[in-house]
C-alpha positions as CSV (number, residue, x, y, z in Angstrom):
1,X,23.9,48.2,171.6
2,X,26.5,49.3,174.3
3,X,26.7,50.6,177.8
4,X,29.4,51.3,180.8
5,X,27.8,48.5,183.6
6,X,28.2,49.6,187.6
7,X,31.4,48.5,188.6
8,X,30.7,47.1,191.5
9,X,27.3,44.9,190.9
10,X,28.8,41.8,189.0
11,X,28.4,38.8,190.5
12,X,29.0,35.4,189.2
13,X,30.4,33.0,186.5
14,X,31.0,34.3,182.0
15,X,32.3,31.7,180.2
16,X,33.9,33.5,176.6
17,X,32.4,31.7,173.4
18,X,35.3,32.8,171.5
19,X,38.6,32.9,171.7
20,X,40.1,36.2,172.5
21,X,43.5,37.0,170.3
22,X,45.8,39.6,172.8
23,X,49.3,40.4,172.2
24,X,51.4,37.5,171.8
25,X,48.7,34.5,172.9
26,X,45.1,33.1,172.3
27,X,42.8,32.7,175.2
28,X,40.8,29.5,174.6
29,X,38.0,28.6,177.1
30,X,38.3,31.9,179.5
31,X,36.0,31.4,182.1
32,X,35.5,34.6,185.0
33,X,34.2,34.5,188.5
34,X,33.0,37.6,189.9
35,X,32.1,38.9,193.4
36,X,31.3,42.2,194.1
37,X,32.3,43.4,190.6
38,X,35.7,42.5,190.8
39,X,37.4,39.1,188.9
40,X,38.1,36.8,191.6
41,X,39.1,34.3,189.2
42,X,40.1,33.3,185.8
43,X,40.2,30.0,184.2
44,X,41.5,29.1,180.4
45,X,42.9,26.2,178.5
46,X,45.3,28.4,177.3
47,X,46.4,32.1,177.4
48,X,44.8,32.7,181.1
49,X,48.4,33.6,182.6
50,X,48.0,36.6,180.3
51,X,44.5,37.7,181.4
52,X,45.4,36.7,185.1
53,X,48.5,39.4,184.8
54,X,46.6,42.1,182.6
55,X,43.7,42.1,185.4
56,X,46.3,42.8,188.0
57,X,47.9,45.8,186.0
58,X,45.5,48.3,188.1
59,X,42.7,48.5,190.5
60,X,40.1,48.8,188.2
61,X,41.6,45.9,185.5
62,X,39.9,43.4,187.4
63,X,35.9,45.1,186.8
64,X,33.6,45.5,184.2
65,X,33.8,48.4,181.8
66,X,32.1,47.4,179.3
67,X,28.5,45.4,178.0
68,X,27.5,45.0,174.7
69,X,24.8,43.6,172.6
70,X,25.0,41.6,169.3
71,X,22.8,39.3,167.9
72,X,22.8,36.8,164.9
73,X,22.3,39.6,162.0
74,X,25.9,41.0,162.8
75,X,27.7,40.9,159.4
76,X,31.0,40.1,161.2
77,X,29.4,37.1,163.0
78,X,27.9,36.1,160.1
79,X,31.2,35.2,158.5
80,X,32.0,32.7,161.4
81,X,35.7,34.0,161.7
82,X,38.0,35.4,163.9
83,X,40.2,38.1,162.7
84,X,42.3,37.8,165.9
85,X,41.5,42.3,165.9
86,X,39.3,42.8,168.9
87,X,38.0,45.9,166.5
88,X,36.3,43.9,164.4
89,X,35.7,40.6,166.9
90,X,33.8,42.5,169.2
91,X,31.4,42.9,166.4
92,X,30.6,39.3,166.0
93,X,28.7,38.5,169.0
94,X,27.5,40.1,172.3
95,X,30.5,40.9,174.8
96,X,31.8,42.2,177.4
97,X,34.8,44.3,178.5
98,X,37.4,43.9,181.6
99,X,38.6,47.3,182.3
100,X,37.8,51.0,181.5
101,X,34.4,51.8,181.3
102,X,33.1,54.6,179.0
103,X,32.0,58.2,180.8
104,X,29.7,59.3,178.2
105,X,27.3,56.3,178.7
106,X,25.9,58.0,182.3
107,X,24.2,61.5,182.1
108,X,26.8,64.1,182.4
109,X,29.8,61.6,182.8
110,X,31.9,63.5,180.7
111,X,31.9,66.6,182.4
112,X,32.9,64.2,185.7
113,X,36.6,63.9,187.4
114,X,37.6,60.0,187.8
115,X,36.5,59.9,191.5
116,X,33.1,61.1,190.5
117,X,32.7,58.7,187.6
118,X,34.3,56.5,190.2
119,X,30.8,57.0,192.3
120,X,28.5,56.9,189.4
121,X,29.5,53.3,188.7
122,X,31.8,54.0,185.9
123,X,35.1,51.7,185.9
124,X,38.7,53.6,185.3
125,X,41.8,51.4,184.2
126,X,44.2,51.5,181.4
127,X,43.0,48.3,180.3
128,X,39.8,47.9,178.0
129,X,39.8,44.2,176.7
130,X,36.6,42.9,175.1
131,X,35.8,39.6,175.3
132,X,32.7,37.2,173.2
133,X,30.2,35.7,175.4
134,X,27.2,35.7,172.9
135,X,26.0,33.4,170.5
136,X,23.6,31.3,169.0
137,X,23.7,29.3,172.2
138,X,23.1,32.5,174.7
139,X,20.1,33.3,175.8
140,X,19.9,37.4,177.2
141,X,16.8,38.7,179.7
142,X,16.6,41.6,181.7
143,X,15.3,41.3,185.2
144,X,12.9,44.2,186.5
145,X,13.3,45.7,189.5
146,X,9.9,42.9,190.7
147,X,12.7,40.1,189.5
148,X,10.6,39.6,186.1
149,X,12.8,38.0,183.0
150,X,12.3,39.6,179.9
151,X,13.8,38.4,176.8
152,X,16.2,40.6,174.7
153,X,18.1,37.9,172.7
154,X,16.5,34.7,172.0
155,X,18.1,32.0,170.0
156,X,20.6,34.9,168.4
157,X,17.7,36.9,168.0
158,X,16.4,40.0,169.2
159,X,13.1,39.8,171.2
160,X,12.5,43.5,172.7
161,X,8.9,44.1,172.9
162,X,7.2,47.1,174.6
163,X,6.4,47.3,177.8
């Protein structure tokens, strides 16, 4: 399950929990600080020169585009690889996406110009670059609106139940 996050409401710390193959490097141990939707900062072991410089190639590199899903029944995962082909690593655990968000995940979005996708939330940027944060060790809840958790992903599992 996928969806284009506001650009703007981010706020925090994401530590990767795999390591993210781009052109010509490996990031090991990426770590992002956000304020306001926007990477502040960007921490790696290795590889974080390359995320630092591809977050800077427009205004909207440095914001979310992009949140996705995955739990422990995802084939790919299941083979405890990386393929080092974000196409197919993306598919291993949940993630999320520096960069250009997608318009046809709000209602209407594709029949929007950029500046009014712009006020919908959705991020523009040449860059899309998805990155693991899930996991066996991630727990995911939503929070209401009344600050209530809700589990979705429990110990790499799913945990929806109705409301």
């Amino acid at each position: 399950m996928f969806t284009t996050p506001d650009r703007v409401r981010a706020d925090g710390v994401v530590r990767a929990t795999i390591d993210l193959a781009l052109p010509a490097t490996i990031v090991r141990d990426l770590e992002l600080r956000f304020e306001h939707g926007r990477i502040v900062g960007v921490e790696a072991s290795a590889g974080g020169e390359f995320v630092r410089a591809e977050t800077g190639t427009d205004e909207g590199a440095a914001r979310l585009g992009e949140l996705a899903l995955v739990d422990g029944t995802s084939r790919v995962g299941r083979l405890g690889r990386i393929f080092y082909n974000g196409l197919f690593d993306e598919n291993a655990a949940s993630h999320l996406a520096y960069g250009s968000g997608f318009a046809y995940c709000v209602e209407g979005g594709e029949a929007l110009n950029e500046s009014e996708l712009q006020a919908a939330g959705v991020n523009q940027s040449s860059v899309h670059t998805d990155f693991m944060v899930g996991g066996p060790e991630v727990d995911v809840f939503g929070v209401s609106a009344e600050g209530d958790r809700h589990p979705i992903i429990v110990a790499n599992q799913w945990r929806l139940a109705s409301a």
